[in-house]
C-alpha positions as a Markdown table, in Angstrom:
| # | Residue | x | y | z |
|---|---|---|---|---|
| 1 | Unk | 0.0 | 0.0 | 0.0 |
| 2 | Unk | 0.6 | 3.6 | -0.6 |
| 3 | Unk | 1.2 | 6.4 | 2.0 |
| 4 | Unk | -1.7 | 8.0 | 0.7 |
| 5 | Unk | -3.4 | 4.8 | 0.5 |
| 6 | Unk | -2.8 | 4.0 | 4.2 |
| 7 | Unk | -4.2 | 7.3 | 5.2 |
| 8 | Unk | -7.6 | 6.7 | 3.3 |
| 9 | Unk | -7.9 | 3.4 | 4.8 |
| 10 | Unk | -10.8 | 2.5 | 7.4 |
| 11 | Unk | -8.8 | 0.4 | 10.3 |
| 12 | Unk | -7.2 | 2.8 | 12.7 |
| 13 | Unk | -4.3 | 0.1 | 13.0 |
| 14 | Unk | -4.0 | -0.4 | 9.7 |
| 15 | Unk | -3.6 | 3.9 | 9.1 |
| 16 | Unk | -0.6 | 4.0 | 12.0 |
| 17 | Unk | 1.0 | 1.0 | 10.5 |
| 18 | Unk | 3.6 | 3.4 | 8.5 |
| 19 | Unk | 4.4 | 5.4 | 11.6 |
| 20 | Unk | 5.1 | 2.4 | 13.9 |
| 21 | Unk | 7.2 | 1.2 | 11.5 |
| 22 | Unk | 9.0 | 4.3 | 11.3 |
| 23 | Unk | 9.5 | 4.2 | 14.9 |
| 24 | Unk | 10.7 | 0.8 | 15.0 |
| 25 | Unk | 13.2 | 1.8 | 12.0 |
| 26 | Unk | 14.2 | 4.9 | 14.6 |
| 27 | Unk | 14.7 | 2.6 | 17.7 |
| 28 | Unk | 16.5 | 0.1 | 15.7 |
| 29 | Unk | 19.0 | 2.2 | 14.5 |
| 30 | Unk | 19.1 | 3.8 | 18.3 |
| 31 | Unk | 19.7 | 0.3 | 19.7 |
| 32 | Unk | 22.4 | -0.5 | 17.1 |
| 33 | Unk | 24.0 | 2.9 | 17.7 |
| 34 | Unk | 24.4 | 1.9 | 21.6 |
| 35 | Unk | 25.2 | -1.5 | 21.5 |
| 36 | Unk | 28.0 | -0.9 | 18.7 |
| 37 | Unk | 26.5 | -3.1 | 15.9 |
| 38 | Unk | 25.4 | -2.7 | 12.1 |
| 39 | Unk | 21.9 | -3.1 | 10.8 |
| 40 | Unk | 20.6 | -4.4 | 7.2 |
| 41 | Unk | 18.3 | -2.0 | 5.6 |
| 42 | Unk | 16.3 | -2.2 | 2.3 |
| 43 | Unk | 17.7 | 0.7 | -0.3 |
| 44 | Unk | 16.9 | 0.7 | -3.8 |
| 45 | Unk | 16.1 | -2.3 | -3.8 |
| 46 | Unk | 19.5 | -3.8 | -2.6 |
| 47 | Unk | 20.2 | -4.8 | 1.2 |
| 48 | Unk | 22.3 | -2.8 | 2.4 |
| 49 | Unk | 25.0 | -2.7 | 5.7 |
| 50 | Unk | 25.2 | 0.4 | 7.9 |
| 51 | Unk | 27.5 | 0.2 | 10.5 |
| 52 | Unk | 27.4 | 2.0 | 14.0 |
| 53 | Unk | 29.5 | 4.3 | 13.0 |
| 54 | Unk | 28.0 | 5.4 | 9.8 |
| 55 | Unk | 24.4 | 5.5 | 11.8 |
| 56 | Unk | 26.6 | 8.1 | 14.5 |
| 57 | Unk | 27.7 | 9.8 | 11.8 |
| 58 | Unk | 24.1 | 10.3 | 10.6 |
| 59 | Unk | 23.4 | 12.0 | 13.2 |
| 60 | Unk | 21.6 | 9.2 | 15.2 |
| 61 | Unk | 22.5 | 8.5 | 19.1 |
């Protein structure tokens, strides 16, 4: 589904769905920031590695 697709739809679980994954995405890269590990994210359609460091240097902490 869309954004805008999400935000037309009737379920109230089913219209936060984007922002709690968002805010899992956020805490995720929080948690992996702390404990000094890399996460696997989706970009372009590739998996991707990101490091701790790369996630500091974004700006995360």
């Amino acid at each position: 589904m869309t954004q805008q697709e999400l935000g037309k739809a009737k379920d109230e679980d089913l219209k936060g769905s984007l922002a709690a994954i968002r805010r899992a995405a956020q805490k995720a890269r929080t948690q992996a920031v702390r404990t000094g590990t890399a996460i696997i994210v989706a970009r372009n359609q590739q998996w991707v590695r990101i490091t701790a460091e790369e996630l500091r240097n974004e700006g995360v902490r």
